[in-house]
N, C-alpha and C positions, 0 to 999 in steps of 0.2 A: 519285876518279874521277867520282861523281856531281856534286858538283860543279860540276868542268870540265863535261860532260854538260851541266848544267845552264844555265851561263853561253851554252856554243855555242847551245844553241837560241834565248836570247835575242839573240845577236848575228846570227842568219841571215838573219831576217827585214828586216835593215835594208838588206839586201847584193839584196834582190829584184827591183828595180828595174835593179840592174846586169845581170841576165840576159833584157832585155827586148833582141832585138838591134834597135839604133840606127846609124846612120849618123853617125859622131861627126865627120865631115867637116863637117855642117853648123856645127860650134860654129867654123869659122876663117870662112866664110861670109860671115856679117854683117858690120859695118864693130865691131872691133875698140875697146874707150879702153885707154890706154895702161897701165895697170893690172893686164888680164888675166893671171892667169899662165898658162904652160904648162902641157897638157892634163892630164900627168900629174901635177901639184902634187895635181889634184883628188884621184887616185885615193889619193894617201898620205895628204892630208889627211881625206878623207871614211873611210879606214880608223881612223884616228886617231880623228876624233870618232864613226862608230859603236862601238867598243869603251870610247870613254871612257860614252855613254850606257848602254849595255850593260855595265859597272860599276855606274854608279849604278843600273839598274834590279836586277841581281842586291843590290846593296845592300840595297835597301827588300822585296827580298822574300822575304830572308833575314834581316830583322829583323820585319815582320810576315805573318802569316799572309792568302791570298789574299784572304778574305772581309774582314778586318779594314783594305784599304786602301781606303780613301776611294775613292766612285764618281767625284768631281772627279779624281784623280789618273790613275785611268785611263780616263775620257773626255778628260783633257788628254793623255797619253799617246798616245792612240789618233788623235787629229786630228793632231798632230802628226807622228805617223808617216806618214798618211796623205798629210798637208801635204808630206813630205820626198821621198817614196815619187813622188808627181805631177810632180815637175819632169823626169827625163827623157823618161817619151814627152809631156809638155805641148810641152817644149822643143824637143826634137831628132825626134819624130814628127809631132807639129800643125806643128812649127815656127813655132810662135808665141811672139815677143819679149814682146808684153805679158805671155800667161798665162804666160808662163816666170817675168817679175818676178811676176805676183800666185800664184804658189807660193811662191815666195823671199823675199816677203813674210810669207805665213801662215804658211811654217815659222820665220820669225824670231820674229813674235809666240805662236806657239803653243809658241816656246823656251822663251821670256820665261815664258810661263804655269806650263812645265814645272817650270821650275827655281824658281816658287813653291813650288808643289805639293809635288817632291822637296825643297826647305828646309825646308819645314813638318813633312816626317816624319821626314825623316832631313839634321841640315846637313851631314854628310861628305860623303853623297852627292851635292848637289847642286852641289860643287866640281868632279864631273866632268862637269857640263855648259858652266862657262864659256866654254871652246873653243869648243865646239857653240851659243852664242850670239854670240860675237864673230864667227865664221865665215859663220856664216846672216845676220847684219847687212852685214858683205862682202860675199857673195853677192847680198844685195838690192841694195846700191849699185851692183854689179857690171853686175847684170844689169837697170837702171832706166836705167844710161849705156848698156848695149847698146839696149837700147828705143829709146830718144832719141836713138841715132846712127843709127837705120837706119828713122826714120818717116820716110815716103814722101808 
């Protein structure tokens, strides 16, 4: 039971950003590339890779104790979350195309960074972020052809 307990808190945090109420009308909006999936791809997909991070992060901190994990891993951590956390109200409240991509961006690089960091402590763990890097590199392409289809 602790555990579970355990794991849930780390998965809560990723889900924050979803209870920011948005106007999700804006995402049909702009001029579309043909690519886009449907709205709700998003929300299975992004469940998918928060609890696959949210493994790897119970991983590593159930193999070392909190003090003993590298401050690189959790300032990589922490931007990254940060980086993830920014793109709906950047997105769908600024309603800005560009900073929507340079979130989409930084959470793809600050992936990349992650899933050093998580290889170097732990490589099991960092198998559950490859999702959550292939994704975020989508999401950049994604959202870099929305940009460019709807400059004015």
């Amino acid at each position: 039971m602790k555990a579970c307990f355990k794991f849930i808190i780390i998965l809560l945090p990723w889900f924050l950003s979803s209870l920011i109420p948005i106007n999700k009308t804006y995402y049909n909006s702009p001029t579309l590339p043909f690519f886009t999936p449907p709205q709700i791809a998003y929300s299975i997909i992004w469940t998918i890779i928060y609890i696959g991070i949210s493994i790897s992060i119970y991983q590593i901190i159930n193999t070392y104790k909190i003090k003993d994990i590298p401050k690189s891993y959790k300032y990589t951590l922490l931007l990254n979350y940060l980086a993830n956390e920014s793109f709906q109200p950047i997105f769908f409240l600024l309603k800005s195309n560009f900073l929507g991509f340079v979130s989409c961006i930084s959470t793809f690089i600050t992936s990349l960074f992650l899933y050093k960091e998580t290889k170097d402590l732990k490589e099991k763990s960092a198998k559950h972020l490859i999702i959550y890097i292939l994704f975020s590199l989508f999401a950049s392409v994604l959202s870099l052809s929305i940009y460019l289809l709807n400059i004015n």
